[in-house]
Backbone as CSV, one residue per row, in Angstrom:
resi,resn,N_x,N_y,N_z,CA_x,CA_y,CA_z,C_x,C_y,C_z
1,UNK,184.370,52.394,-157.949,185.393,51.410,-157.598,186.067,51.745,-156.272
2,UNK,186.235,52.900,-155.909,186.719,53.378,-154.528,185.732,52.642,-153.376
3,UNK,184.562,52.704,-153.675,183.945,52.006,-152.486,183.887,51.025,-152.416
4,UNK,183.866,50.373,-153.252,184.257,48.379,-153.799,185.657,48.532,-152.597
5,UNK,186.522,49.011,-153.322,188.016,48.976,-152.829,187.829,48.991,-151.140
6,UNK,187.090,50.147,-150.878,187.288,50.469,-149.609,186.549,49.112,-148.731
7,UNK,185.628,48.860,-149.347,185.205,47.463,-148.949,185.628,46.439,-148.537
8,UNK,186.243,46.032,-149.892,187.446,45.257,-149.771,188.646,45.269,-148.773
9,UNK,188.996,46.741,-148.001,190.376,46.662,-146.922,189.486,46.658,-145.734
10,UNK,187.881,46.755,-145.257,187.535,46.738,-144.326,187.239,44.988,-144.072
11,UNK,187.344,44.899,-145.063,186.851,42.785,-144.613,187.434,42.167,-145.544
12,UNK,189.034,42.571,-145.533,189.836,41.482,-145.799,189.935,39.901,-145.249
13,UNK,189.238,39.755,-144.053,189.567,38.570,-143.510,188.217,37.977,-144.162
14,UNK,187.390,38.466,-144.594,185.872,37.596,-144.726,185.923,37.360,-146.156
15,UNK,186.927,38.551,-146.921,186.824,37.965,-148.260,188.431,36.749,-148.103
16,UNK,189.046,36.698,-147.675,190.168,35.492,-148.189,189.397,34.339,-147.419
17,UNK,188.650,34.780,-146.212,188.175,33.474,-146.148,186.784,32.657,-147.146
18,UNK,186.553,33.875,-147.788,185.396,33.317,-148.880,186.242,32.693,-149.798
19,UNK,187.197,33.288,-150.339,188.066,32.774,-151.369,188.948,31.412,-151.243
20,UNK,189.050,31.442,-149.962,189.644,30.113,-149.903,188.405,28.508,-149.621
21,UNK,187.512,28.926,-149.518,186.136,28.397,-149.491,185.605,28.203,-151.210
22,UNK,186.253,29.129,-151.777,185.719,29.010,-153.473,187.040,28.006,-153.996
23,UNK,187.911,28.226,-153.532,189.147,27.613,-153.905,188.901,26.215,-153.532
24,UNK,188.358,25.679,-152.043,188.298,24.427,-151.648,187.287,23.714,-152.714
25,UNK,186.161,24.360,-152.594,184.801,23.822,-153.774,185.512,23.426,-155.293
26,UNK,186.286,24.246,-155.621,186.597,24.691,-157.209,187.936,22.890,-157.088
27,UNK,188.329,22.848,-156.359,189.663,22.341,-156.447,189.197,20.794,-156.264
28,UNK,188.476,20.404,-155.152,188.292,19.394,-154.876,187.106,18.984,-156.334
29,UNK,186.280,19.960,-156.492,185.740,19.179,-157.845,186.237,18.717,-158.845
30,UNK,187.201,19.765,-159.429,188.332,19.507,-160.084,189.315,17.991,-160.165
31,UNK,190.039,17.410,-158.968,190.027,16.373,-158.822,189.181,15.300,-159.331
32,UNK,188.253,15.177,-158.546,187.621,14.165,-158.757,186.518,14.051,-160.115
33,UNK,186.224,15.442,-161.008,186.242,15.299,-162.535,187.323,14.772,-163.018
34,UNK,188.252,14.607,-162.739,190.011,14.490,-163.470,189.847,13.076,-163.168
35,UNK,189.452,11.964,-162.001,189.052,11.112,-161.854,188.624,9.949,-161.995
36,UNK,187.457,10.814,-162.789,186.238,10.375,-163.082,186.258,10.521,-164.990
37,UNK,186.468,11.666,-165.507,186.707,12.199,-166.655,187.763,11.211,-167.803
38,UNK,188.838,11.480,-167.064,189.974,10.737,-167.946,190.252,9.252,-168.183
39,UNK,190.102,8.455,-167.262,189.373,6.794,-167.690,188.214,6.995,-168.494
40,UNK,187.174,7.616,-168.240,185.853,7.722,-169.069,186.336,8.330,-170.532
41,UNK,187.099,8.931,-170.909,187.632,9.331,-171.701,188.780,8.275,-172.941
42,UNK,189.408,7.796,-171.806,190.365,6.745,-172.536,189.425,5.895,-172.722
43,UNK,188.478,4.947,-172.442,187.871,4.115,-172.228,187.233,4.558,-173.514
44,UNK,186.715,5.982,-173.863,185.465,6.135,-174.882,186.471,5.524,-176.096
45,UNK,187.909,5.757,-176.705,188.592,5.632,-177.063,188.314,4.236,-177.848
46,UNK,187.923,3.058,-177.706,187.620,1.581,-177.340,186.387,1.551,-178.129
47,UNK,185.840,2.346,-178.070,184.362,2.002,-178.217,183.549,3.268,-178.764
48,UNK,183.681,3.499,-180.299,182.784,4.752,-180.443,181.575,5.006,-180.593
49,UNK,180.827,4.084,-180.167,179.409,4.007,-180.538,178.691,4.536,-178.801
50,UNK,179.626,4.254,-177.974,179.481,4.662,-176.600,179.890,6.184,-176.758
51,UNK,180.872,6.103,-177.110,181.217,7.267,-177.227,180.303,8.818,-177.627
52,UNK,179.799,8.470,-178.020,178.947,9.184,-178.995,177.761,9.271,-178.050
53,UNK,177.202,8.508,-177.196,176.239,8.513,-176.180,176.626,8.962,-174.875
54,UNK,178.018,8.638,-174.588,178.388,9.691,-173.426,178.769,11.107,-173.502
55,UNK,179.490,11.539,-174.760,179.634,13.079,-174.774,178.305,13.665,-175.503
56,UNK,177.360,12.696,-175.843,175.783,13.521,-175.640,175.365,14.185,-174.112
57,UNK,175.312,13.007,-173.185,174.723,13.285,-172.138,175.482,14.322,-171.791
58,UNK,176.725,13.939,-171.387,177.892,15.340,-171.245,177.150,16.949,-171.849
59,UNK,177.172,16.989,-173.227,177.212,18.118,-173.628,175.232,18.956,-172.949
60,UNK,174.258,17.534,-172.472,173.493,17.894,-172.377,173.330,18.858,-170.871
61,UNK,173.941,18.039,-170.124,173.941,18.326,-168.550,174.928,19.523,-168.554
62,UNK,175.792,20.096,-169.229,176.278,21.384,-169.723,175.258,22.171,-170.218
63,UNK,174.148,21.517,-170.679,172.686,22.913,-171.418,172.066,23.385,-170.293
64,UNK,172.136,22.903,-169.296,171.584,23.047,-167.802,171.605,23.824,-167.024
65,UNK,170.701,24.754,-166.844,171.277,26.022,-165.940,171.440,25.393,-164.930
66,UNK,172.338,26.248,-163.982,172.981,25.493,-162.816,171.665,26.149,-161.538
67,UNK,171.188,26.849,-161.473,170.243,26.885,-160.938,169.265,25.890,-160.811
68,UNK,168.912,25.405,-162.106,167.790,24.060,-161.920,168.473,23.221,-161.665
69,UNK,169.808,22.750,-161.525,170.430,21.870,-161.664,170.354,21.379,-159.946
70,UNK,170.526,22.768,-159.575,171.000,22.798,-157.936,169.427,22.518,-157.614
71,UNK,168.396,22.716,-157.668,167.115,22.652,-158.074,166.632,21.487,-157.736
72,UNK,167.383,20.636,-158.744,166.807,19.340,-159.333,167.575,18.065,-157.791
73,UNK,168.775,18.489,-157.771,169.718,17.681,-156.565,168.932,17.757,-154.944
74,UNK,168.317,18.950,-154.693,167.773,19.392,-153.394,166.818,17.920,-152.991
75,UNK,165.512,17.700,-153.627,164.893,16.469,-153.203,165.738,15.177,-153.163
76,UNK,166.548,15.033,-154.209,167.593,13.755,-153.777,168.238,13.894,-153.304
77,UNK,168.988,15.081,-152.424,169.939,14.493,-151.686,169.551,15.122,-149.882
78,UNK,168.277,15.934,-150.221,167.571,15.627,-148.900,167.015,14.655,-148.364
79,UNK,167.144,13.587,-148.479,167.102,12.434,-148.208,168.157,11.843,-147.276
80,UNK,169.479,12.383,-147.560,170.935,12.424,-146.353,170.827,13.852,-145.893
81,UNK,169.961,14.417,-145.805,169.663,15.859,-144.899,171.016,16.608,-145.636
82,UNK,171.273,16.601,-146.704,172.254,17.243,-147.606,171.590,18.046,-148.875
83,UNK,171.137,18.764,-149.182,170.056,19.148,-150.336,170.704,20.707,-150.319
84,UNK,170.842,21.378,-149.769,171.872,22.406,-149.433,173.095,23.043,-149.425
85,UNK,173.858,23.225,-149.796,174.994,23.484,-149.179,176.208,22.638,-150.124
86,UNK,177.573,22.344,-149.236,178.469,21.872,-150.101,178.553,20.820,-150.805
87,UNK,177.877,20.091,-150.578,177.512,18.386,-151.003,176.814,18.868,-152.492
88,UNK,175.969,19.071,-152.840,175.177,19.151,-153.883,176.074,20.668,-154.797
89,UNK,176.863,21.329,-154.899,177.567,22.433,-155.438,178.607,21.551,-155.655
90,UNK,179.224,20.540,-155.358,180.118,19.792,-155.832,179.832,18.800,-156.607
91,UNK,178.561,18.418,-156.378,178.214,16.984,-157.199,178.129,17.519,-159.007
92,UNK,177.206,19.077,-158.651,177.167,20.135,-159.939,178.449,20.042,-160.490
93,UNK,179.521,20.918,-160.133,180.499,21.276,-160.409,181.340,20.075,-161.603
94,UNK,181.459,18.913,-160.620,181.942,18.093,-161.406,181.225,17.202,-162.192
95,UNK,180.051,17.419,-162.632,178.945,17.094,-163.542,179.054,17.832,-164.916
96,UNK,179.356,19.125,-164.724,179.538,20.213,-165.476,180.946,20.067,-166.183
97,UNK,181.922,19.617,-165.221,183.595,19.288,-165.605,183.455,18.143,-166.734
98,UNK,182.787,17.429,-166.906,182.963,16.443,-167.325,183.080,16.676,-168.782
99,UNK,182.520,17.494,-169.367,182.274,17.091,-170.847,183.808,17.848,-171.570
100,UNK,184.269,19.429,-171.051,185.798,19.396,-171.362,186.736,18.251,-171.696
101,UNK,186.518,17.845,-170.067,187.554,16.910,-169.831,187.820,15.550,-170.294
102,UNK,186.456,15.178,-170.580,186.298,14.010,-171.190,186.288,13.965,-172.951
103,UNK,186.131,14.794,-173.233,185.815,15.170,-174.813,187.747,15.700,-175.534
104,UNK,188.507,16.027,-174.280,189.617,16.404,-174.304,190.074,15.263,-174.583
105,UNK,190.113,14.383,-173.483,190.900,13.217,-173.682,190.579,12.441,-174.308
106,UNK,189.277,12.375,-174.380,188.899,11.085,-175.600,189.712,11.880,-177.291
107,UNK,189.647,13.433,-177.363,190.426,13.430,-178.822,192.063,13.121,-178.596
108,UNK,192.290,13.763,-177.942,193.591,13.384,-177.431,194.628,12.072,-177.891
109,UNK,193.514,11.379,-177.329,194.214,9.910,-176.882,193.631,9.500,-178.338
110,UNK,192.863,9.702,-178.877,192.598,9.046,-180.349,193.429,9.506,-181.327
111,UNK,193.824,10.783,-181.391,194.824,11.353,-182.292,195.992,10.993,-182.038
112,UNK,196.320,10.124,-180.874,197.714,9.600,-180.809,198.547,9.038,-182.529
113,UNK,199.210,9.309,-182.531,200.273,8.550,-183.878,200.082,7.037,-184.084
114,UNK,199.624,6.904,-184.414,199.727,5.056,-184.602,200.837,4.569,-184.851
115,UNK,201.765,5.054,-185.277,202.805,4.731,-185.664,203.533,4.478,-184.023
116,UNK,203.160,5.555,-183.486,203.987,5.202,-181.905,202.900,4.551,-181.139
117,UNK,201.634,4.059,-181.105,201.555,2.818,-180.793,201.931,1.450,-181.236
118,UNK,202.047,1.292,-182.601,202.530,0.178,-183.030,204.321,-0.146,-182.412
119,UNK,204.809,1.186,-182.244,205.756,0.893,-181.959,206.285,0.357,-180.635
120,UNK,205.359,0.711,-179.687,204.988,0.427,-177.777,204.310,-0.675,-178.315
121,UNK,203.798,-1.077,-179.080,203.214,-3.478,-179.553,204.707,-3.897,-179.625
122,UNK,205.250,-3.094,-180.544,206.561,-3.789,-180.846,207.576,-4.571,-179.951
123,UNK,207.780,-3.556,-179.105,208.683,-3.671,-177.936,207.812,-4.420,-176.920
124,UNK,207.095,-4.867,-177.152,205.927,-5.561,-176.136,205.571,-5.181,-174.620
125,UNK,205.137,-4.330,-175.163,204.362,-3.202,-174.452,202.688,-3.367,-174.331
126,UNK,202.317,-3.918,-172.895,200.669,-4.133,-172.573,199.486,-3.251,-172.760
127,UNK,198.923,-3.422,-173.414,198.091,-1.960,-173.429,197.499,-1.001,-172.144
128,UNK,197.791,-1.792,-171.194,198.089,-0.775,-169.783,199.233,0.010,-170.349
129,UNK,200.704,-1.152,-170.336,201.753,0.377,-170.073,202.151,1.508,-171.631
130,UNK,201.262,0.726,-172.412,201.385,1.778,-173.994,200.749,2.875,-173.246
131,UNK,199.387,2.791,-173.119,198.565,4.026,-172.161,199.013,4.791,-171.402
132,UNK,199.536,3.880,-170.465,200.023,5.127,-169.291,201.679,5.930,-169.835
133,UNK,202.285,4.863,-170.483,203.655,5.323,-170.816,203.954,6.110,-172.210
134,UNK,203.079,5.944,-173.048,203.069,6.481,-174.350,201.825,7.369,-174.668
135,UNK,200.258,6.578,-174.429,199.570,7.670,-175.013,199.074,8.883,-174.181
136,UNK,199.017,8.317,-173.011,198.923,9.699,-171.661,200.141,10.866,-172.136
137,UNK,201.300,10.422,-171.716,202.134,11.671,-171.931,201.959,12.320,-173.067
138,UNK,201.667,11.563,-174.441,201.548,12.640,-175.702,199.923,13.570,-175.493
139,UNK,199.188,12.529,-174.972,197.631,13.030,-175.117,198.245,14.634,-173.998
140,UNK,198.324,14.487,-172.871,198.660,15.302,-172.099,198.396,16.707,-171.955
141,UNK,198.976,17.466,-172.713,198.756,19.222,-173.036,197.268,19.214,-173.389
142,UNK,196.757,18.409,-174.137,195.257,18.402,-174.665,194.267,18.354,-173.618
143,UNK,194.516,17.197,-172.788,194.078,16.867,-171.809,194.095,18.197,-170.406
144,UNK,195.333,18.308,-170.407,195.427,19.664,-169.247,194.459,20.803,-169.846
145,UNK,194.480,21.325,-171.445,193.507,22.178,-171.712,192.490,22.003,-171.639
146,UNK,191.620,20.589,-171.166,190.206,20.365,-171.208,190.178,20.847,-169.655
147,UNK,190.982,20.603,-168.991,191.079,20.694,-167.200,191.046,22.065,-166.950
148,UNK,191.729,23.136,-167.690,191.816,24.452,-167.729,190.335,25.172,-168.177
149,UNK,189.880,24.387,-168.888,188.197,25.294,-169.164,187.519,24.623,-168.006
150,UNK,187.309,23.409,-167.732,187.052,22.825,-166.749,186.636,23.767,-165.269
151,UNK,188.536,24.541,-165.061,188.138,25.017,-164.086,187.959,26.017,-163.735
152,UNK,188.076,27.035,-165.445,187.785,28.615,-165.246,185.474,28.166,-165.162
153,UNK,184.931,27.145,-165.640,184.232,27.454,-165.674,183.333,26.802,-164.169
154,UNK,183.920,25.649,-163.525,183.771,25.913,-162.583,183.862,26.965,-161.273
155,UNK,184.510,28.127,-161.388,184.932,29.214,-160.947,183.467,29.431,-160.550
156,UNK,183.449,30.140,-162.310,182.018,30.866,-162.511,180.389,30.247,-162.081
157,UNK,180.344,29.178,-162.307,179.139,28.439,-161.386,179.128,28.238,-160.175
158,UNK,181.192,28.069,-159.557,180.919,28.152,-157.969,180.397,29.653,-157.231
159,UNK,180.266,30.397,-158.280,179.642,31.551,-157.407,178.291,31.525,-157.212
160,UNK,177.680,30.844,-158.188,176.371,30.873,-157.800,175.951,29.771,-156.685
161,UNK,176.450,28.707,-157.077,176.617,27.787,-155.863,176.421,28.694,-154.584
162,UNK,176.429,29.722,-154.055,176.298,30.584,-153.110,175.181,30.235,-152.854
163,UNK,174.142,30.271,-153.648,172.545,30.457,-153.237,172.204,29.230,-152.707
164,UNK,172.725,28.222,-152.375,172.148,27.196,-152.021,172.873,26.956,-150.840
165,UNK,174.049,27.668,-150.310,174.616,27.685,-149.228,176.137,27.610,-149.221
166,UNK,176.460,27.057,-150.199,177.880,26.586,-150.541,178.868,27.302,-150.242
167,UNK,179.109,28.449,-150.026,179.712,29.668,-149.746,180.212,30.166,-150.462
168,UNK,181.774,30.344,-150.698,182.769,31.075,-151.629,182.470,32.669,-151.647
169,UNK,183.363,32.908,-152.966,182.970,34.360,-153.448,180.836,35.065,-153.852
170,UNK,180.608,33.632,-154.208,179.371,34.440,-154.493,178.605,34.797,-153.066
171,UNK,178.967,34.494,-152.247,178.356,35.010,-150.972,177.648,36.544,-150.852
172,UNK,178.911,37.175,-151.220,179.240,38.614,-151.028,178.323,38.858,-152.777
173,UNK,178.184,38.762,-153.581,176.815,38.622,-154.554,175.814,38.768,-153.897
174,UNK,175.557,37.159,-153.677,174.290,37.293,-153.111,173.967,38.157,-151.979
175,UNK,174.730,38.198,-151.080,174.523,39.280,-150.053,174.309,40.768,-150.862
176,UNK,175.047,40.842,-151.597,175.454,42.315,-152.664,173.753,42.626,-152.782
177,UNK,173.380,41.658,-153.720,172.261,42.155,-154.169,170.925,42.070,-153.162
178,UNK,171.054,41.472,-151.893,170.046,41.419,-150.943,169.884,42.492,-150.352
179,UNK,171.056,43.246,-150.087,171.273,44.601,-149.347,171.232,45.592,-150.143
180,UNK,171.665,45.745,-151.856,171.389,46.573,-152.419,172.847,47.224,-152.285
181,UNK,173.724,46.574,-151.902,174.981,46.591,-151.865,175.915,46.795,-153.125
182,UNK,176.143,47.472,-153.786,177.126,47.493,-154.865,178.547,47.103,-154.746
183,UNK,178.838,47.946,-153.698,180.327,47.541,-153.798,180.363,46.030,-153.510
184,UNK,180.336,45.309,-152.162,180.064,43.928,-152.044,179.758,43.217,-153.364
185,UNK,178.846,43.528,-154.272,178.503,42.664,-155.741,179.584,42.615,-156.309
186,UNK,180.268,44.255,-156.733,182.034,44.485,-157.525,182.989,43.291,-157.027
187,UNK,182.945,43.472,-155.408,183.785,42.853,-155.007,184.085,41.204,-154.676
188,UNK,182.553,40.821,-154.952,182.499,39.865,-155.125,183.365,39.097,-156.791
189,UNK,182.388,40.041,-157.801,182.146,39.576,-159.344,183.662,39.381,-159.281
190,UNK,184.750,40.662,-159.066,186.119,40.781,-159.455,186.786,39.738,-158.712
191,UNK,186.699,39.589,-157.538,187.173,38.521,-156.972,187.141,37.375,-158.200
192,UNK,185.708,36.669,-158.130,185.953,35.641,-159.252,186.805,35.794,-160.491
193,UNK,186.787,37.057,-161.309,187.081,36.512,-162.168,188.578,36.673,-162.369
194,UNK,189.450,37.731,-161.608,190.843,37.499,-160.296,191.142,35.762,-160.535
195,UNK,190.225,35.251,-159.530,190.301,33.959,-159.517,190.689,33.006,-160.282
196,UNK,190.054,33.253,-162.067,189.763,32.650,-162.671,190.840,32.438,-163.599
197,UNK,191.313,34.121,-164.188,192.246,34.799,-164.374,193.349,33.816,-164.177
198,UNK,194.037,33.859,-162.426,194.685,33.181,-162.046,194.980,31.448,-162.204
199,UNK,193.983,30.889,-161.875,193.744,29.316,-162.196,193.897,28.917,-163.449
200,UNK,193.619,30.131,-164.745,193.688,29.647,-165.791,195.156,29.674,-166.396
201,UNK,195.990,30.773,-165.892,197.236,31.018,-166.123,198.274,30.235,-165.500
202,UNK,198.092,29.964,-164.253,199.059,29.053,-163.575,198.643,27.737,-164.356
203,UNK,197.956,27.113,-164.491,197.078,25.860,-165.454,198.407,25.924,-166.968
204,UNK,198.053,26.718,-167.185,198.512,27.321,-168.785,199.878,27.308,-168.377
205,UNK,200.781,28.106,-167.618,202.453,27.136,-167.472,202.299,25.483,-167.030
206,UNK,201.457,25.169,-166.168,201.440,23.931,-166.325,201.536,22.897,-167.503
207,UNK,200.598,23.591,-168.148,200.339,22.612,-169.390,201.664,23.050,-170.521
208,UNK,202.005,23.784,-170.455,203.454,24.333,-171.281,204.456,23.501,-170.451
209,UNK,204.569,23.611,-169.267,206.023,22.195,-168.890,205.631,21.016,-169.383
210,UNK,204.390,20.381,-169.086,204.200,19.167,-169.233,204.362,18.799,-171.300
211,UNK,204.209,19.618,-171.944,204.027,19.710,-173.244,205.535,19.027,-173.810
212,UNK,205.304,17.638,-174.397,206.643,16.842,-174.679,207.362,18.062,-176.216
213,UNK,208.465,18.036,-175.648,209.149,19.153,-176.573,208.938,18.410,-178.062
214,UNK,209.101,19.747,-178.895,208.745,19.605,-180.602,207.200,19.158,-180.444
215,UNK,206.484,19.523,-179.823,204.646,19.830,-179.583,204.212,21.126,-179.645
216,UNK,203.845,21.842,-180.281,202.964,22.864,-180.444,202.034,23.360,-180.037
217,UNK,201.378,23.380,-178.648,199.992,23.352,-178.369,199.386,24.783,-177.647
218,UNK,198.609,25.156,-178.241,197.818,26.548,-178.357,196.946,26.291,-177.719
219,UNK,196.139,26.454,-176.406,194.737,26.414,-176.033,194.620,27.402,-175.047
């Protein structure tokens, strides 16, 4: 670990700039799963026979090593001379986000109280603003915990994302193991999971403020 360490104070600038490169990948996917995820989610809500066919595909494209995955994207999206690099490690990323996040909110928002929807009919309340005003905020904590695995596990695939160009922390991996480099690998691996560590904990007070008081929620 001393030589990891020592590693680490000689190229401080190459690792925060990897890290903030894993951070950009990790974050912006994040988004736009959150996006993409949570309408697809409320929406499954409506309709369970769909339902049931989208958190298939979901759970399938999660069986997927991300290697073939990155694999499989290279011929289609070399076609926009993009098959490489950050374009295709993001398209992954939030492919992978989806089934948390969506499987979150679709229970979420179904376990709502009926009783407090009937009561948002009552007051004549549109099923737009019951949604956004009643079952979002209760679904909520549930929902943030699907976003929290979401993005410890995007973390961990954005490192491999390295091999295809993408950069981040797995750089210093892949470099690690090209050179036969140990410390660089340490300093890579710890970095991530530092990372992950972090994202999941700041996430986790998040989802504890947002949590409507007299709610209980453990994830």
């Amino acid at each position: 670990m001393n030589g990891a360490f020592q590693y680490f104070m000689n190229n401080q600038d190459e690792v925060i700039a990897l890290t903030l490169q894993h951070i950009q990948l990790v974050g912006l996917a994040t988004v736009i799963a959150i996006l993409i995820g949570v309408p697809i989610g409320i929406y499954l809500t409506t309709n369970d026979a769909v339902a049931d066919v989208v958190l298939q595909i979901a759970a399938i494209i999660m069986t997927i090593p991300s290697i073939a995955l990155f694999g499989l994207m290279i011929p289609v999206l070399s076609v926009i001379n993009q098959g490489i690099g950050f374009l295709p490690a993001l398209i992954a990323l939030i492919l992978y986000s989806q089934l948390p996040i969506i499987r979150n909110t679709y229970v979420a928002v179904q376990n709502v109280d009926p009783n407090m929807r009937d009561a948002a009919k009552g007051i004549g309340m549109s099923s737009w603003e019951r949604i956004r005003m009643v079952e979002i905020p209760i679904a909520l904590p549930v929902i943030m915990a699907g976003v929290r695995n979401a993005v410890v596990l995007s973390i961990g695939i954005g490192a491999i994302a390295a091999f295809i160009g993408a950069g981040g922390l797995g750089v210093l991996i892949d470099q690690g193991i090209s050179r036969y480099n140990r410390d660089m690998i340490v300093v890579g691996a710890v970095g991530v999971s530092l990372l992950a560590i972090i994202a999941d904990t700041l996430l986790g007070i998040l989802q504890r403020v947002l949590t409507p008081k007299g709610m209980n929620i453990n994830a």
